[in-house]
C-alpha positions as CSV (number, residue, x, y, z in Angstrom):
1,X,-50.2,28.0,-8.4
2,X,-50.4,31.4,-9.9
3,X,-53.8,31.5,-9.4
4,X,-53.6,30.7,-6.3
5,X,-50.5,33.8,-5.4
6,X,-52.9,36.0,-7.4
7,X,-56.0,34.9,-4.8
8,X,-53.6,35.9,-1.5
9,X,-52.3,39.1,-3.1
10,X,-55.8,40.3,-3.7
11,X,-57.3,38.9,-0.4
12,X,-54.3,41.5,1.1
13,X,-54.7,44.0,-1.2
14,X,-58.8,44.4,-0.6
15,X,-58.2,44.9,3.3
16,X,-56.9,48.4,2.0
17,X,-59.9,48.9,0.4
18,X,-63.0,47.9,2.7
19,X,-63.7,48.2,5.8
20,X,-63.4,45.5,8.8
21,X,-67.2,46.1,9.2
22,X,-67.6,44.7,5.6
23,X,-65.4,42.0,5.8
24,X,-66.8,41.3,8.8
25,X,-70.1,40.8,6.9
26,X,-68.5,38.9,4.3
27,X,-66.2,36.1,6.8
28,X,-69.3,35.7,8.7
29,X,-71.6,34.6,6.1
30,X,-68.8,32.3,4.3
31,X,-69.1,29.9,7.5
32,X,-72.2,29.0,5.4
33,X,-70.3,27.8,3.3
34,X,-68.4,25.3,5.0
35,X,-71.8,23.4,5.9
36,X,-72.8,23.0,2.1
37,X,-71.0,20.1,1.1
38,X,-73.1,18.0,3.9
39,X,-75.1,17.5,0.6
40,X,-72.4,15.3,-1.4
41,X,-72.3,12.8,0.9
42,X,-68.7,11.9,-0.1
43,X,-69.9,11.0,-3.6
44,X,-67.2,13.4,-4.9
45,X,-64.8,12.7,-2.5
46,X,-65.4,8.7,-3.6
47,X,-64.8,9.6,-7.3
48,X,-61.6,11.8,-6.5
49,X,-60.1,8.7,-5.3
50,X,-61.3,6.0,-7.7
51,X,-60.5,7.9,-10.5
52,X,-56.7,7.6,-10.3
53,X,-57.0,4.6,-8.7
54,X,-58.7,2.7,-11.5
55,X,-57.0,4.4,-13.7
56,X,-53.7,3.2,-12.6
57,X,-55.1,-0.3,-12.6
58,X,-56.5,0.5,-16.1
59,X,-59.9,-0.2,-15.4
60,X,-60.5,3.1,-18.0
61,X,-64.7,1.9,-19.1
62,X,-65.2,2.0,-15.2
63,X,-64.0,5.4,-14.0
64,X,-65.9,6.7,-17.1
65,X,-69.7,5.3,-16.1
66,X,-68.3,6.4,-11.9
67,X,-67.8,9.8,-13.4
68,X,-71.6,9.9,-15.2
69,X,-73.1,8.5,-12.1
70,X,-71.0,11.3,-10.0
71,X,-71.7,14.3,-12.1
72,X,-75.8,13.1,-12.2
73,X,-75.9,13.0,-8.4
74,X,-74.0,16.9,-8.3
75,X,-76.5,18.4,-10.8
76,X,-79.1,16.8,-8.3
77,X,-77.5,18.3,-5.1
78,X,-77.1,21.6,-6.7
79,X,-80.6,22.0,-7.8
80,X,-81.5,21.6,-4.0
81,X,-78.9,23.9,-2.7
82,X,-80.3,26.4,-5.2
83,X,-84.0,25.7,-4.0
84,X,-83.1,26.2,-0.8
85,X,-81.0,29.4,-1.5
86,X,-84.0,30.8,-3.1
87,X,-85.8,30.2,-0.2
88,X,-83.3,32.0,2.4
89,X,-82.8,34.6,0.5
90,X,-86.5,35.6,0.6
91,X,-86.8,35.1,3.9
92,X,-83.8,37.8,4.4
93,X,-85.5,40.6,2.2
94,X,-89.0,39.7,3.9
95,X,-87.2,40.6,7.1
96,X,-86.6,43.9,6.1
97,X,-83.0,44.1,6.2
98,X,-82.5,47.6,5.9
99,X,-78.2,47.1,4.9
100,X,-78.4,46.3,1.2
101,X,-74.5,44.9,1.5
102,X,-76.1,41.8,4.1
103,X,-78.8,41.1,1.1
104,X,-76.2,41.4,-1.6
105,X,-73.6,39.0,0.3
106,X,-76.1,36.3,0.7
107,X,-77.4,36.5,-2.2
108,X,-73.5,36.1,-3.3
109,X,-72.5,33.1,-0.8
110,X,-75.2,31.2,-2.4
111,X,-74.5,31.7,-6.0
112,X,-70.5,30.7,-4.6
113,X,-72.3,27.6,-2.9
114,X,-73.4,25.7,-5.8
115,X,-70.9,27.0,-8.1
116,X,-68.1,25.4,-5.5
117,X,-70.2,21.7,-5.5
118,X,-70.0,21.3,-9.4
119,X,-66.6,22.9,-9.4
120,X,-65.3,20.4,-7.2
121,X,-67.0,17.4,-9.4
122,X,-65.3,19.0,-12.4
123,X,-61.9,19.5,-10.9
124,X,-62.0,16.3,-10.1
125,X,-62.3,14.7,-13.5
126,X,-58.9,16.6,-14.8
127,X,-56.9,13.5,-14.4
128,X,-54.9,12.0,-17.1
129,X,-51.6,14.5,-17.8
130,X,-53.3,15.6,-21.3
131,X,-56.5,16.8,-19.0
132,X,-54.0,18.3,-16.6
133,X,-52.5,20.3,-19.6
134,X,-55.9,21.8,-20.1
135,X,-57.3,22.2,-16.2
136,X,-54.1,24.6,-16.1
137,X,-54.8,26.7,-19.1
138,X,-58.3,27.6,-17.5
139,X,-56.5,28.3,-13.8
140,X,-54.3,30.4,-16.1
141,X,-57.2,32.2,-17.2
142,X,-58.8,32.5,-14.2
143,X,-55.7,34.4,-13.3
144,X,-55.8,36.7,-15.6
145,X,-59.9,36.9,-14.5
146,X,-58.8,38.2,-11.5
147,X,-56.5,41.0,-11.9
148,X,-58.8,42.3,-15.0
149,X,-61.7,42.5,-12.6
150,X,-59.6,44.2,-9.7
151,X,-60.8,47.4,-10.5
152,X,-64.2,46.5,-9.6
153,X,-62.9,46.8,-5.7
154,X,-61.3,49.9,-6.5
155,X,-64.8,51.4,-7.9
156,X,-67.3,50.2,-6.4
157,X,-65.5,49.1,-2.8
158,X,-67.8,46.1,-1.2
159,X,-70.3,46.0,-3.6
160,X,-67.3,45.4,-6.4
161,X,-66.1,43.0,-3.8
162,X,-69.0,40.8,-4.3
163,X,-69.5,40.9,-7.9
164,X,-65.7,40.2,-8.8
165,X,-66.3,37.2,-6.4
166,X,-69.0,35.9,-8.3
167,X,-68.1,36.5,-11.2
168,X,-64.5,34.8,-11.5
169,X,-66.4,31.7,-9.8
170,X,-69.2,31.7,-12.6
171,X,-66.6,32.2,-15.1
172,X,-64.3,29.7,-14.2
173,X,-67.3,26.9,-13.6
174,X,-68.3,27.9,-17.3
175,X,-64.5,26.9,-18.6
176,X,-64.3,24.2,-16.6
177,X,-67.7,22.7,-17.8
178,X,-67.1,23.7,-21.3
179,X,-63.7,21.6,-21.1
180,X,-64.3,18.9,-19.0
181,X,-62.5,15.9,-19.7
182,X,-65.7,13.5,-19.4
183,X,-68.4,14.7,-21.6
184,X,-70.6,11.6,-21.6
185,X,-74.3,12.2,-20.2
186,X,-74.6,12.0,-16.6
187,X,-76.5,9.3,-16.2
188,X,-77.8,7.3,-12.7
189,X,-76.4,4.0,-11.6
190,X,-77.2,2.9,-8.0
191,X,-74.5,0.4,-7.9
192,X,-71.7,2.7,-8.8
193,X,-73.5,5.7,-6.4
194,X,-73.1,3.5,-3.9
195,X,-69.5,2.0,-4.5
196,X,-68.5,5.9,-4.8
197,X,-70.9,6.8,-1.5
198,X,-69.0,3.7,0.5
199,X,-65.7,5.1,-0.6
200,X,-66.1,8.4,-0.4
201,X,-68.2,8.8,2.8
202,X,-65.5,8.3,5.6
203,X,-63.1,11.1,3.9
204,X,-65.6,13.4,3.1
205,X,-66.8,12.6,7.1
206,X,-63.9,13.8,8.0
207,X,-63.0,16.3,5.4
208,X,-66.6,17.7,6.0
209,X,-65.7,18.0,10.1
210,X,-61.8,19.2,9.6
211,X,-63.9,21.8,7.5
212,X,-66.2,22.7,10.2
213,X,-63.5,23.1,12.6
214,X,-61.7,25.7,10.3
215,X,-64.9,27.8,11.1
216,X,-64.4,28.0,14.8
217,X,-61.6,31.1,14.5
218,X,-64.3,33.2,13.0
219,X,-67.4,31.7,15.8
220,X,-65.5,32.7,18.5
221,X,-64.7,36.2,16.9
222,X,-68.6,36.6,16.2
223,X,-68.8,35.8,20.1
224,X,-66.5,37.8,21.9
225,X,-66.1,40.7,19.4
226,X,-69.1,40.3,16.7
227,X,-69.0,40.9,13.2
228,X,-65.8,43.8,13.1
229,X,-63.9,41.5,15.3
230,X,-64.1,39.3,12.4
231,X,-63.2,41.9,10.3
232,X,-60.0,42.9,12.1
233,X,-58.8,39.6,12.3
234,X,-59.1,39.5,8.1
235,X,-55.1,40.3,8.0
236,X,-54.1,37.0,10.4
237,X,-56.3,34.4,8.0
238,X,-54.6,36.7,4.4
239,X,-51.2,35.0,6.3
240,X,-52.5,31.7,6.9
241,X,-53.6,32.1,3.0
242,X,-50.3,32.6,2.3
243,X,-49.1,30.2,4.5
244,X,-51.7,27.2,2.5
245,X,-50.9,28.9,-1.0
246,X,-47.8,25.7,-1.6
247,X,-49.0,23.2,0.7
248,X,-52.9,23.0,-0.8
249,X,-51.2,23.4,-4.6
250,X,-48.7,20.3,-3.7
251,X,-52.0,18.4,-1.5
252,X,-54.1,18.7,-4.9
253,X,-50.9,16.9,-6.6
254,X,-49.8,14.1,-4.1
255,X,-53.3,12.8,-3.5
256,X,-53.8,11.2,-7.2
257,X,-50.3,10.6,-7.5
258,X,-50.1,8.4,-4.1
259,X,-53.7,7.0,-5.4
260,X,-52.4,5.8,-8.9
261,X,-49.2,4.6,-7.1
262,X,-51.0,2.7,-4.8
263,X,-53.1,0.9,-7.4
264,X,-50.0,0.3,-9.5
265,X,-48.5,-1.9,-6.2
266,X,-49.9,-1.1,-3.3
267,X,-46.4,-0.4,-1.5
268,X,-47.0,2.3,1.3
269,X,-43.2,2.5,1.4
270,X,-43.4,4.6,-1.3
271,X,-46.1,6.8,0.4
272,X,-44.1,7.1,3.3
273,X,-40.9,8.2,1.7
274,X,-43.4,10.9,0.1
275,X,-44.7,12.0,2.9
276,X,-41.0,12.5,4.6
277,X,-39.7,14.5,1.9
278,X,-42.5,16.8,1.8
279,X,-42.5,17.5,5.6
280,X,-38.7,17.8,5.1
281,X,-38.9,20.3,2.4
282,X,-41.6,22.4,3.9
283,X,-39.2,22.4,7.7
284,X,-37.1,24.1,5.6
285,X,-38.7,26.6,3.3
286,X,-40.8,27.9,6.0
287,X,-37.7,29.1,8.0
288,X,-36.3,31.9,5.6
289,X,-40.3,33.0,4.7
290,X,-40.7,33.5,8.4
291,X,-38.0,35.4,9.0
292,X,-38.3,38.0,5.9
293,X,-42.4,38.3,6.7
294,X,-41.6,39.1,10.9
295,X,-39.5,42.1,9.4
296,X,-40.9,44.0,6.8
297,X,-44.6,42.8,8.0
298,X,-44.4,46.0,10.0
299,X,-43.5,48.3,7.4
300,X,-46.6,46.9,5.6
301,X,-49.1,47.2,8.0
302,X,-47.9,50.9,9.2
303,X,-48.0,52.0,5.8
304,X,-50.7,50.4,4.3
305,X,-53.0,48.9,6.6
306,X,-53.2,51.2,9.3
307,X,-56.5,50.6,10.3
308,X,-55.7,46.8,11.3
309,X,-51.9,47.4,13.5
310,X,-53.8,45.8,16.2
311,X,-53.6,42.7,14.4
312,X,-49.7,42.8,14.0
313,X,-48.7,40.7,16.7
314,X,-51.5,37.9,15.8
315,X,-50.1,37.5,12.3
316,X,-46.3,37.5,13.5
317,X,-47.8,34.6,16.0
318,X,-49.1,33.0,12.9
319,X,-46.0,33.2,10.7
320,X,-45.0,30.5,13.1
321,X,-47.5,28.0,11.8
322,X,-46.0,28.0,8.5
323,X,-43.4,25.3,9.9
324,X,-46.1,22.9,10.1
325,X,-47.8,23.6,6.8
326,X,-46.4,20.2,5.8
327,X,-49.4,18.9,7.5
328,X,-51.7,20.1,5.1
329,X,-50.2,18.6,1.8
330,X,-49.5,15.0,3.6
331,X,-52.3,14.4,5.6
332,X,-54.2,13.0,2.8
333,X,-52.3,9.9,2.4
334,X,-54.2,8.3,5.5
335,X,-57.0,8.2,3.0
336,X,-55.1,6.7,0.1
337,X,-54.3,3.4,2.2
338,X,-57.7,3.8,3.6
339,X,-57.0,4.2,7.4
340,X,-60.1,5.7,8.3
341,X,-59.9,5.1,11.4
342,X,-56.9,6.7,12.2
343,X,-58.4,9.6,10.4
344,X,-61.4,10.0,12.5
345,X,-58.8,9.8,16.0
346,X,-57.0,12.8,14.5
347,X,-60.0,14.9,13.4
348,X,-61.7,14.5,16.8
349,X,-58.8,15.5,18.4
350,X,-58.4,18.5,15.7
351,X,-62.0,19.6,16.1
352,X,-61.5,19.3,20.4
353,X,-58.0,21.4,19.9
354,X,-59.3,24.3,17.8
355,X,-62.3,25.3,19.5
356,X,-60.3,24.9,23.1
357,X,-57.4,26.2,22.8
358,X,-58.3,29.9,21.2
359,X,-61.4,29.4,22.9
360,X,-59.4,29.2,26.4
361,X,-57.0,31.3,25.4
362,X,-59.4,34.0,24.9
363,X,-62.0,33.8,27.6
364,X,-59.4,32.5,30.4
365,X,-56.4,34.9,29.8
366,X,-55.9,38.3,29.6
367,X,-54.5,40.3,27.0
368,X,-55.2,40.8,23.4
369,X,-58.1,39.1,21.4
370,X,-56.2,38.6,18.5
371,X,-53.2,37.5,19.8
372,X,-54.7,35.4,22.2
373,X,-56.3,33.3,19.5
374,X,-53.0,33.0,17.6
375,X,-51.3,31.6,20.2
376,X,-54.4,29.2,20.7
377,X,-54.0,28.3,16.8
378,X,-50.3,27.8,17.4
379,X,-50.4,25.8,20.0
380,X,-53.0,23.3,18.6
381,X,-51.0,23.1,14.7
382,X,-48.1,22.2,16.7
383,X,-49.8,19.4,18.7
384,X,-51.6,18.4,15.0
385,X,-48.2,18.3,13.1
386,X,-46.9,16.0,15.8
387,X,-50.2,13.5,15.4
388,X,-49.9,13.4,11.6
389,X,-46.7,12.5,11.5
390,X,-47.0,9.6,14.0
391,X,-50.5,8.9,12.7
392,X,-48.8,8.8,8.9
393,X,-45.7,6.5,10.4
394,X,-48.1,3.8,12.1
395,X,-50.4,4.1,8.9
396,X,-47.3,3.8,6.0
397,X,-45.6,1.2,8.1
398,X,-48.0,-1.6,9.1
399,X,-47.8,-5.0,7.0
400,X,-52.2,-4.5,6.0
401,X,-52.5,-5.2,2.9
402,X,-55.3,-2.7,1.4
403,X,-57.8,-4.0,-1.9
């Protein structure tokens, strides 16, 4: 969690620092990102689920050989991704870029690439409460990582920007890897790929699309207003950081929990009274956050972020979405009962909402840019809040009985 305040801070603070040209750059080239994981297939997604799962039904010798299997087919996966990195890469310099920061960032988003597949293996493994213990110690020090390494920004501007990225990623890999709970040899066992492939594949489907469709803000940007337009918008997406900073810490919490819960006795009763507290609690502590941030949000952007006011009515928009962030820790518990069908309804409707609505917003009415696509965001989180929770309701409530 402290990590994760540290993360927003700095991802605000840095927009005092670099240009919207240079972030431009930068929020471009991570859309990249977002198509990377195509290559796990689910695998990881699989063993984030049958972990707790057989763990709670104390099937310990299993989960051990699904973890080997999972960590042999990452190291595989990332030894592509860094082929084909290599690859791009050259084919950037050979075209003579002549902007060393385009060459540098690439260079960067592909280091990031294949440090985030293993990561996510890792993370993944920290399971039992001992483990948990540990996988907290190294966020700590991540923490610390970051605000040691600020000055980097300070110094060197965009160029620091990118190395105190990579770094704290390589860093933190290295702990995790160096602690991992599961130290036995990866090893490769077709039956267990494939159980893990069969039960990971439909969540990481739509994990993979839900990702894609978080990409669409910055497309449409690139379209209408290219790579500063991107830039500019930097502020809005800090306060939708913000706005994820409780909801993703309490998402990578519930998930095993309602997994080990639902191996123990497979009652989604008990999911569904989880899933109403948490929407109740975040109704609640996004009411006085929104009001405090619509006040003082001006004083901060006139005083320190000058260069981006024309952004200050988009992230006031925004501020609004932080009633629905309840969404984001709860949606997940489609995928511990296994409706996957369900789950690929609400994504296709999520991926049609958020390229339409900003989309129309922006090329249909006049006004604003920014705040045109804010309204377009806030339009489709309300209609997406709505869907979960009667998505979660018919899911939780049905008399199917999962194995």
């Amino acid at each position: 969690m402290w990590s994760s305040l540290v993360s927003a801070f700095v991802g605000i603070v840095i927009i005092h620092f670099l240009k919207p040209e240079e972030l431009g750059i930068w929020q471009s080239l991570t859309i990249f990102m977002m198509y990377t994981p195509l290559l796990d297939l689910g695998v990881t997604h699989g063993l984030n689920r049958e972990l707790p799962y057989l763990s709670g039904k104390g099937y310990y010798s299993r989960s051990i050989v699904l973890a080997r299997t999972g960590q042999y087919y990452t190291i595989i996966i990332c030894i592509i991704l860094g082929i084909i990195s290599v690859i791009g890469n050259f084919i950037v310099f050979f075209m003579g870029y002549s902007s060393t920061n385009i060459l540098f960032s690439t260079i960067s988003i592909s280091i990031l690439a294949i440090i985030a597949i293993y990561e996510k293996y890792l993370t993944v493994t920290f399971r039992s409460s001992q483990s948990f213990i540990i996988l907290s110690r190294i966020i700590f020090s991540r923490t610390i990582l970051q605000l040691i390494l600020f000055p980097l920004i300070i110094l060197f501007s965009f160029k620091g920007y990118i190395l105190y990225q990579t770094l704290i990623s390589l860093i933190y890999l290295i702990l995790l890897h160096l602690n991992r709970p599961i130290k036995d040899k990866p090893a490769f066992k077709k039956f267990f790929l494939l159980k893990l492939f069969r039960t990971g594949f439909p969540v990481f489907l739509i994990g993979f699309l839900r990702g894609i469709s978080n990409t669409f803000i910055k497309t449409i940007l690139l379209i209408s207003g290219g790579a500063v337009a991107v830039g500019m918008f930097t502020p809005v997406i800090a306060i939708g950081s913000i706005a994820m900073l409780i909801p993703s810490f309490m998402a990578s919490y519930l998930y095993p929990k309602m997994s080990f819960k639902f191996g123990q006795n497979s009652d989604k009763t008990e999911i569904w009274n989880i899933v109403k507290k948490v929407n109740l609690f975040f109704g609640l502590l996004s009411i006085p956050l929104i009001f405090v941030l619509w006040f003082i949000l001006p004083i901060i952007m006139n005083k320190f972020f000058y260069s981006y006011i024309d952004v200050l009515p988009a992230m006031r928009l925004f501020l609004l979405s932080f009633i629905f962030s309840g969404l984001f820790a709860t949606h997940d518990a489609l995928y511990t009962v296994k409706e996957y069908f369900l789950g690929y309804v609400y994504v296709f409707i999520e991926l049609l909402l958020k390229w339409v609505l900003p989309y129309s917003f922006v090329f249909f009415i006049n006004g604003n840019l920014y705040t045109n696509i804010s309204l377009g965001i806030l339009l489709s989180n309300l209609v997406l809040y709505i869907l979960n929770i009667l998505f979660l309701y018919l899911a939780l409530n049905s008399k199917t009985k999962i194995k």
